[in-house]
C-alpha positions as CSV (number, residue, x, y, z in Angstrom):
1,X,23.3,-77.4,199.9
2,X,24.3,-73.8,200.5
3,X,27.8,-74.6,200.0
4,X,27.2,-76.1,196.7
5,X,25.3,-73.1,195.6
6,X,28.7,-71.2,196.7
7,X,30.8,-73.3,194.3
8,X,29.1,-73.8,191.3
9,X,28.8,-70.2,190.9
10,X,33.0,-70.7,190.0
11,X,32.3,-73.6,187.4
12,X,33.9,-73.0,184.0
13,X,32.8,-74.9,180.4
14,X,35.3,-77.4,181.5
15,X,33.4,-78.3,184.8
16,X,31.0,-81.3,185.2
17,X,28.0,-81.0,188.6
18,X,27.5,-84.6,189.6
19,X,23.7,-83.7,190.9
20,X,22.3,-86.3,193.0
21,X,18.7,-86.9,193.0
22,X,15.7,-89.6,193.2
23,X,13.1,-87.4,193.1
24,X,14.9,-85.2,190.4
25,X,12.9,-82.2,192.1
26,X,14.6,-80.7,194.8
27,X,14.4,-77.0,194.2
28,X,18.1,-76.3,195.8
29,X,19.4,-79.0,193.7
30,X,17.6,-77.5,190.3
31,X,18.7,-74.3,191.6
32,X,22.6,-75.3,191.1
33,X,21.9,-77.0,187.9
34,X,20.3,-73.7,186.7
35,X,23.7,-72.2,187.9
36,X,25.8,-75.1,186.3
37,X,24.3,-74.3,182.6
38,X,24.7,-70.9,183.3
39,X,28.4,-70.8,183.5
40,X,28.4,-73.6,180.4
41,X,29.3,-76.7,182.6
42,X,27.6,-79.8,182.1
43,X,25.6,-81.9,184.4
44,X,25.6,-85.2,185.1
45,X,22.6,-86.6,186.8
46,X,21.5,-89.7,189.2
47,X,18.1,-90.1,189.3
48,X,15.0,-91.9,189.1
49,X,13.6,-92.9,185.9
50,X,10.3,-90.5,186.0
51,X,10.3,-87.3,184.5
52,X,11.4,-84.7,186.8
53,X,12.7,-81.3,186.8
54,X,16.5,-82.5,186.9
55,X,16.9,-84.7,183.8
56,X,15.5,-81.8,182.0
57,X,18.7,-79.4,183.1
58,X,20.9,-83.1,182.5
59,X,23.3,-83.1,179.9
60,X,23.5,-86.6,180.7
61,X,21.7,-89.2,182.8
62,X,22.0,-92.4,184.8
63,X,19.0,-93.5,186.3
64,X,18.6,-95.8,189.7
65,X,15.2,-97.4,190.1
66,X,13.3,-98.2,193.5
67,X,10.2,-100.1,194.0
68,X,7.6,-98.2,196.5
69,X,7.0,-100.9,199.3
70,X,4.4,-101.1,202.0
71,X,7.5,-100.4,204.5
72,X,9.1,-97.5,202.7
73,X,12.1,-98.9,201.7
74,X,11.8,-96.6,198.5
75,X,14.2,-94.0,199.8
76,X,16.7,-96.7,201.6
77,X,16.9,-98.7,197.8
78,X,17.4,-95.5,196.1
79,X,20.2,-94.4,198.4
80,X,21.7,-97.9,197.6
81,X,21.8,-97.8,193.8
82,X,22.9,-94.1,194.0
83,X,25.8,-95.1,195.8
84,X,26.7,-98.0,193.5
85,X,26.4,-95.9,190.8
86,X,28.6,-93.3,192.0
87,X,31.2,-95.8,192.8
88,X,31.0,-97.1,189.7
89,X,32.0,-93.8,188.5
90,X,34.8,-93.6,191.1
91,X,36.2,-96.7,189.7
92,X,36.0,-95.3,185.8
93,X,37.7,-92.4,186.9
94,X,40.2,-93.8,188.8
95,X,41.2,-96.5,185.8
96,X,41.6,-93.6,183.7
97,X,44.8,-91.9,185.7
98,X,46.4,-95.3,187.1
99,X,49.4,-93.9,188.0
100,X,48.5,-90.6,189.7
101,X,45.3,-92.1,191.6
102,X,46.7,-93.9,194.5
103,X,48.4,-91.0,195.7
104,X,45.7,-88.5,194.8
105,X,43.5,-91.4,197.1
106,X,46.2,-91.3,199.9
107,X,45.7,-87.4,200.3
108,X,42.1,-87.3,200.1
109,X,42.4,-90.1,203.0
110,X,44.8,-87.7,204.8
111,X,42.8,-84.7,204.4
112,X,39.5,-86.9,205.9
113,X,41.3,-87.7,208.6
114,X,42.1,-84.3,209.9
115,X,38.4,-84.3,210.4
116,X,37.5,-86.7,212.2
């Protein structure tokens, strides 16, 4: 989280945050959001369905719903439809640029594997 708070102090109007939350109310999250608008970006949210702190600094929402079960599976479900989502996105983006895209993919592969 600290390093996002680094970066999206350098966002510009152009910028979008991709701010990842069930709960919509994690105050390091908001804090970066706050930060976002600030420097004019927009935000794009992924969160639950309540009301929460996020969608209100949103400029635009997708929401992912998880039933509460006796054996907590809340947070596993929401992790699941969060990732779904946000490779749905991948997917949009990367239909959008078909010819650069499998090299941009390539070297983000390369770059991972210096990592690991």
């Amino acid at each position: 989280m600290h390093a996002l708070l680094a970066t999206v102090q350098a966002l510009a109007p152009e910028d979008l945050l991709l701010a990842i939350s069930y709960s919509g109310e994690r105050r390091e999250l908001n804090l970066a959001a706050d930060e976002t608008l600030r420097a004019g970006a927009k935000i794009l949210a992924i969160t639950g369905f309540s009301p929460n702190a996020l969608q209100q600094r949103a400029t635009h929402c997708l929401y992912t719903i998880a039933e509460e079960q006796a054996t907590r599976s809340a947070a596993i479900s929401s992790t699941h439809a969060q990732m779904m989502l946000t490779d749905l996105l991948f997917m949009a983006l990367v239909q959008q640029d078909l010819e650069r895209a499998p090299e941009r993919i390539r070297h983000s592969e390369a770059l991972v594997k210096k990592l690991v």
